[in-house]
C-alpha positions in Angstrom: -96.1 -4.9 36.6 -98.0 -7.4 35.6 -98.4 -5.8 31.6 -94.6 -5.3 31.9 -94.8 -9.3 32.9 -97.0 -10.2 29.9 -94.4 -8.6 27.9 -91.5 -10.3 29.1 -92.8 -13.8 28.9 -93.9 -13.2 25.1 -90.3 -12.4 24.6 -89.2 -15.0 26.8 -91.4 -17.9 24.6 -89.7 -16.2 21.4 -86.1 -17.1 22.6 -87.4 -20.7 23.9 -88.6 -21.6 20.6 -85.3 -19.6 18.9 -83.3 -22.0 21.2 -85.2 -25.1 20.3 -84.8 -23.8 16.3 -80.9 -23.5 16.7 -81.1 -27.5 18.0 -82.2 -28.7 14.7 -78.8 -27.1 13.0 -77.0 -30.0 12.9 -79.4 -32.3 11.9 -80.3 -30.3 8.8 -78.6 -30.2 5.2 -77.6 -27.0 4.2 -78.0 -27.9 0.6 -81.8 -29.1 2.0 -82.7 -25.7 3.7 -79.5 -23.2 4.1 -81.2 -20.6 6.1 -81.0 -23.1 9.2 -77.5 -23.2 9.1 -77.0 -19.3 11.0 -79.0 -21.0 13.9 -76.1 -22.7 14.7 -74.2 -19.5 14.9 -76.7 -17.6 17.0 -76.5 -20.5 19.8 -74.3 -19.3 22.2 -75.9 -15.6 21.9 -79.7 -17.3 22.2 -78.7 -19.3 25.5 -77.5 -16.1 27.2 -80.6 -14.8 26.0 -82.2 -17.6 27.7 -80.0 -17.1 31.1 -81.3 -13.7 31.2 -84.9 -14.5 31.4 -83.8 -17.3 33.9 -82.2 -14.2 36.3 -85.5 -12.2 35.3 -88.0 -14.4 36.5 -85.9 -15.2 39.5 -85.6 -11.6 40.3 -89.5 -11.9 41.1 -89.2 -15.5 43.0 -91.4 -16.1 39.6 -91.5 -19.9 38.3 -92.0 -19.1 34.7 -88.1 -19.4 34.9 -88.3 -23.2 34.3 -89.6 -22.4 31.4 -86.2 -21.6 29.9 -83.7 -23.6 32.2 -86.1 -27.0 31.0 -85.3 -25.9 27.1 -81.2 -25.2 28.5 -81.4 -28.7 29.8 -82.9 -30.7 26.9 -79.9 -29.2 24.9 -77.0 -29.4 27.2 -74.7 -31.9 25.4 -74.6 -28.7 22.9 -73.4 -26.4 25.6 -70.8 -28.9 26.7 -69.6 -28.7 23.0 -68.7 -25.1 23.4 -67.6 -24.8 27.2 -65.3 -27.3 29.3 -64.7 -28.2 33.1 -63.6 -31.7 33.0 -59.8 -31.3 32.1 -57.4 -34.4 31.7 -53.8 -33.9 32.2 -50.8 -36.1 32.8 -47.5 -34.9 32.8 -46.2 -37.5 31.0 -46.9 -39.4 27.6 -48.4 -42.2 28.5 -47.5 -44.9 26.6 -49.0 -46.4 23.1 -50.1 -42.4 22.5 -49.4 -40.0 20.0 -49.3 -36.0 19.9 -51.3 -34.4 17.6 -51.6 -30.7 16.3 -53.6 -28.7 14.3 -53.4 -25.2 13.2 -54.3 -22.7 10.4 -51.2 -20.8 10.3 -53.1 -17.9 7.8 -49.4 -18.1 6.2 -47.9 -16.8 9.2 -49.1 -13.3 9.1 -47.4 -12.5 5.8 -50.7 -11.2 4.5 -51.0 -8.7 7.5 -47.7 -7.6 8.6 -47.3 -9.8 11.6 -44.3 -11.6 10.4 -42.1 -12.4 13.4 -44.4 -11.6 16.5 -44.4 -14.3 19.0 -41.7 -16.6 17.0 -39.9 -17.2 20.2 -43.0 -18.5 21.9 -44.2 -20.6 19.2 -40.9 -22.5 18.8 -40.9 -23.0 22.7 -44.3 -24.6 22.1 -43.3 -26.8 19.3 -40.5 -27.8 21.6 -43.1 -28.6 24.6 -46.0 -30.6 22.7 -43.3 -32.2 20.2 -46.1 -33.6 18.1 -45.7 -37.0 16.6 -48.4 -35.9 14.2 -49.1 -32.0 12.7 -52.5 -31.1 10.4 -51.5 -27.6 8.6 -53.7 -25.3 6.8 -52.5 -22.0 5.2 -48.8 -23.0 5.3 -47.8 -21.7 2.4 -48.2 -21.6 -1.6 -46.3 -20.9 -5.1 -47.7 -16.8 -4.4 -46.5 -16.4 -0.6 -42.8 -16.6 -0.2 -41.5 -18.6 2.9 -39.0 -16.3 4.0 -41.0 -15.2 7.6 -39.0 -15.8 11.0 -42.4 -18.0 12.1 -42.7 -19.8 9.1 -38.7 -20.5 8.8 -38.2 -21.7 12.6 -41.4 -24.3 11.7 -39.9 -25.6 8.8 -36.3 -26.3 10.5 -38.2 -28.1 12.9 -40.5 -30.1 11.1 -37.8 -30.5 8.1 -37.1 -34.5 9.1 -40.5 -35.1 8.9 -42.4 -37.3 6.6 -44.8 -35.0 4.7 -47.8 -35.5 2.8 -49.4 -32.2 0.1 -46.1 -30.7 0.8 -43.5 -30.8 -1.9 -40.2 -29.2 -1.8 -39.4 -26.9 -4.7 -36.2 -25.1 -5.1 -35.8 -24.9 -1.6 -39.1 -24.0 -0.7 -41.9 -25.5 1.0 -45.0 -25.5 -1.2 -48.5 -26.8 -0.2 -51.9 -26.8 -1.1 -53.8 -25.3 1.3 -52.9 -28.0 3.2 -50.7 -30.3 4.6 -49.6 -33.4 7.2 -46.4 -33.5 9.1 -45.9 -36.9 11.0 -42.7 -38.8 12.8 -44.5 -42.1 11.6 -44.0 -44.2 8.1 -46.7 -43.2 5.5 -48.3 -46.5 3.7 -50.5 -45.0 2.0 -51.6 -41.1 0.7 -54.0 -39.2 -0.9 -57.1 -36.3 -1.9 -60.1 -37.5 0.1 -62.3 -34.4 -2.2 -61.3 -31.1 -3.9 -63.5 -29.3 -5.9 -61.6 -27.2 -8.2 -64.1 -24.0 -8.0 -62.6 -23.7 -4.3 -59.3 -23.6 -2.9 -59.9 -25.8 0.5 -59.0 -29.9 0.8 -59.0 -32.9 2.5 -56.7 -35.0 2.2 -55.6 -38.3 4.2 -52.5 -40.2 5.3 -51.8 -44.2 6.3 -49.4 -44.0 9.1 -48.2 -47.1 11.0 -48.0 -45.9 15.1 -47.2 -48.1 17.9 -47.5 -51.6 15.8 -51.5 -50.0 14.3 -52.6 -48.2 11.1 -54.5 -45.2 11.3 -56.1 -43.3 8.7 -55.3 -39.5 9.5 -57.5 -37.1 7.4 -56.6 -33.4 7.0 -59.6 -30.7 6.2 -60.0 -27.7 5.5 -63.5 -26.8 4.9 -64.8 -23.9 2.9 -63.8 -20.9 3.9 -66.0 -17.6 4.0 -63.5 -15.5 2.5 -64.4 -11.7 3.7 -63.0 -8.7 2.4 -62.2 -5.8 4.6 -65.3 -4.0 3.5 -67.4 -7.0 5.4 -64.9 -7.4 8.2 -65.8 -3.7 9.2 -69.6 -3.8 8.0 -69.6 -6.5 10.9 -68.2 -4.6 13.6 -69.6 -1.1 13.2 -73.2 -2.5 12.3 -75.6 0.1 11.6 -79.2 -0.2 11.2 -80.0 3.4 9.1 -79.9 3.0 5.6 -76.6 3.3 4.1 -76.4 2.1 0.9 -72.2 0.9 1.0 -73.1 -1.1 4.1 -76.4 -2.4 3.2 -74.2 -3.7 -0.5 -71.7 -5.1 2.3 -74.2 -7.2 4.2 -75.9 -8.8 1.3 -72.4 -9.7 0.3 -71.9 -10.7 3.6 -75.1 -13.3 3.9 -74.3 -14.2 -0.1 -70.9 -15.6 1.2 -71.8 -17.3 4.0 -74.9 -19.0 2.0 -71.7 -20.0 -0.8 -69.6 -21.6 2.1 -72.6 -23.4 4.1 -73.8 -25.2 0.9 -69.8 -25.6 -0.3 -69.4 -27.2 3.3 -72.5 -29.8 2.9 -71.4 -30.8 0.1 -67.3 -31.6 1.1 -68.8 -33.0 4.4 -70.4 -35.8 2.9 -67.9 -36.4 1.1 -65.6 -37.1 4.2 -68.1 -38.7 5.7 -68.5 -41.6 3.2 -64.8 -42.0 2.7 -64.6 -42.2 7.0 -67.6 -44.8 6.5 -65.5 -47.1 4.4 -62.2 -46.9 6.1 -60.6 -49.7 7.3 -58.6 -48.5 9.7 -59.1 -46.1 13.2 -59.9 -42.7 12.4 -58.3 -39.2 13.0 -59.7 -36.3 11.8 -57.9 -32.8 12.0 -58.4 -29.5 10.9 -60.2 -26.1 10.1 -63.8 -26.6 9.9 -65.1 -23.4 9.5 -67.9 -24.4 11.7 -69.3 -24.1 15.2 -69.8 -27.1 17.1 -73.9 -27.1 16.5 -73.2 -27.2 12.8 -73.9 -29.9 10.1 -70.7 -30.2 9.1 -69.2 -31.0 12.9 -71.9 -33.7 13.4 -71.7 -35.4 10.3 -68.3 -35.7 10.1 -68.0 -36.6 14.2 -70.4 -39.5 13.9 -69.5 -41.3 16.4 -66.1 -40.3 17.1 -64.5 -38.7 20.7 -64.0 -34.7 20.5 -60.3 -33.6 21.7 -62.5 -30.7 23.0 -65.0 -32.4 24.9 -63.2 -35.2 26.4 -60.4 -33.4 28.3 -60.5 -29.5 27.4 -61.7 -27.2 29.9 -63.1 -23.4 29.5 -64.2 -21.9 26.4 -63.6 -23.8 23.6 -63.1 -20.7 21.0 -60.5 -21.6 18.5 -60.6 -19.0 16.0 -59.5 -15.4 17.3 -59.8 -13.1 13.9 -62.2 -10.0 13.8 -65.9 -12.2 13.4 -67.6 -13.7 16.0 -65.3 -16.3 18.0 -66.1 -20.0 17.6 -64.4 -23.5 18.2 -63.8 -24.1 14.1 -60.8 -26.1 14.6 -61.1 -29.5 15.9 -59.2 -33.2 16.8 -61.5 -35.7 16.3 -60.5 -39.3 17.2 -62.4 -42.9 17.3 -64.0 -43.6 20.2 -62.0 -46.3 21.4 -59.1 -43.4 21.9 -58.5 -41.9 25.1 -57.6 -38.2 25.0 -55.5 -36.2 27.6 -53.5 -32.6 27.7 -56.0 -30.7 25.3 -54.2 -27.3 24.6 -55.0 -24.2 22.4 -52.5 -21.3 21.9 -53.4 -18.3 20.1 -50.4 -16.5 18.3 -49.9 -12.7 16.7 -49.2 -14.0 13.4 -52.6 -16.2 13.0 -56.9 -15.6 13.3 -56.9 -19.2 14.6 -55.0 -21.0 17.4 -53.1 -23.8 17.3 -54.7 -26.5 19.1 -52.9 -29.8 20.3 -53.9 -32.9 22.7 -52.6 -36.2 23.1 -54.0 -39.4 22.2 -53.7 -42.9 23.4 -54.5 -45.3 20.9 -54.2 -48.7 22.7 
């Protein structure tokens, strides 16, 4: 027993210091030292790890198991990033507060043959969080026709709405990746960064809301873009050596090294331009991120998380066939109190729509 022990702890002291490791995630550059950047993706997976040695040790009435719950503690405002308990609801709006949205609709399953599932739901939510202020990504673009039930039941609704990146052509809705709906006068508009070697944005609106101007910005941060090939290299992982999967990992960790650095380099952008605004901040949008990422505390700074203020559970926003992860955030200044956080997953999308309210005075 005690060899078996011996070990145990030696594996035990690896996944401390692998937990301690995916800690310094956020506080490190991709474009500085990329590699760090997949800590932040193993975290959840490295503090069950961690849990399991915990029950181990216990098991044996062994206190080596403080070993591993000290580490858990030290990082427990990450944990709190990724799961909830503290849930604020009112059933009513309270006043001086706005509704706010935010969903990749992946173009309303047109891509993938899931057209007009769930319609009828998604309409009834619409109806129910009657947002006062919608972030879109993957709306819809000059190559994807807009004829879908989904997509046509969201346009009727939001048709009266003041729009910003989405231009009416012939009829049709056409956007650029992205796109803000909002019930409030637009002052002001514009492309906070777009690099034209990628197709993601951020883009930011002026809005006047209950007698005060905020500054709403829009991202979409750079996207991974899988084929199929990688989609199923990921979920029937095989360790022998076959040469089409070993070609479809390498393309897999080539991809993801692409979007990390991509990602640095769009958050600071948004970061400067929220430095110099002079107005109360909301950020919405598709991160493509986890929570222990650069990209989510850079751009946070020192703003409230929808999330973390008034969600409860897990806080897994995209669905699709990779790893689940909270990638799609409200962010808010932290003078904002935020109530009713909601996320809704639909047929026709890899990420749910995610809503809360906010009351800005």
């Amino acid at each position: 027993m005690f060899i078996i022990n011996r070990i145990v702890f030696i594996l035990n002291s690896i996944a401390i210091l692998a937990l301690l490791a995916t800690y310094a995630a956020p506080y490190i550059s991709p474009d500085l030292l990329w590699p760090v950047a997949f800590l932040g993706l193993a975290f959840p997976a490295v503090v069950l790890l961690n849990v399991l040695f915990i029950i181990y040790w216990l098991i044996f009435f062994n206190m080596k198991f403080l070993f591993s719950l000290a580490v858990i503690v030290i990082g427990w405002s990450h944990i709190t990033k990724f799961v909830q308990l503290n849930a604020k609801k009112f059933e009513q709006k309270q006043e001086n507060s706005i509704n706010v949205v935010t969903f990749n609709a992946r173009y309303f399953g047109l891509f993938d043959g899931k057209r007009d599932e769930d319609v009828e739901i998604f309409s009834e939510k619409l109806d129910k969080l009657s947002p006062d202020l919608l972030c879109i990504q993957e709306l819809s673009n000059i190559s994807v026709p807009d004829s879908s039930i989904a997509f046509s039941a969201f346009k009727k609704k939001f048709e009266k709405y003041n729009r910003v990146n989405i231009k009416l052509q012939k009829g049709r809705w056409l956007c650029d990746n992205i796109g803000i709906l909002t019930k409030f006068p637009v002052i002001h508009k514009g492309v906070v960064e777009h690099d034209m070697s990628s197709g993601n944005y951020t883009i930011f609106a002026d809005v006047v809301a209950h007698g005060d101007t905020l500054r709403i910005i829009a991202t979409h941060l750079q996207s991974i873009k899988f084929e199929r090939r990688e989609y199923e290299a990921v979920k029937d992982i095989k360790l022998e050596n076959d040469a089409e999967k070993v070609d479809a990992y390498k393309s897999i960790i080539s991809k993801m090294k692409y979007a990390f650095l991509m990602r640095a380099k769009q958050t600071d952008s948004i970061a400067d331009f929220i430095a110099k605004s002079p107005y109360k901040i909301i950020v919405c949008g598709d991160f493509n991120d986890s929570p222990l990422s650069y990209a989510y505390r850079t751009i946070k700074g020192e703003m409230k998380d929808a999330f973390t203020e008034a969600g409860s559970g897990l806080g897994r926003t995209y669905v699709g066939a990779m790893p689940s992860f909270r990638i799609d955030y409200i962010l808010g200044d932290n003078r904002f109190t935020f109530y009713n956080y909601y996320a809704k997953a639909f047929d026709f999308s890899d990420h749910k729509m995610v809503s809360c309210s906010i009351k800005i005075k």
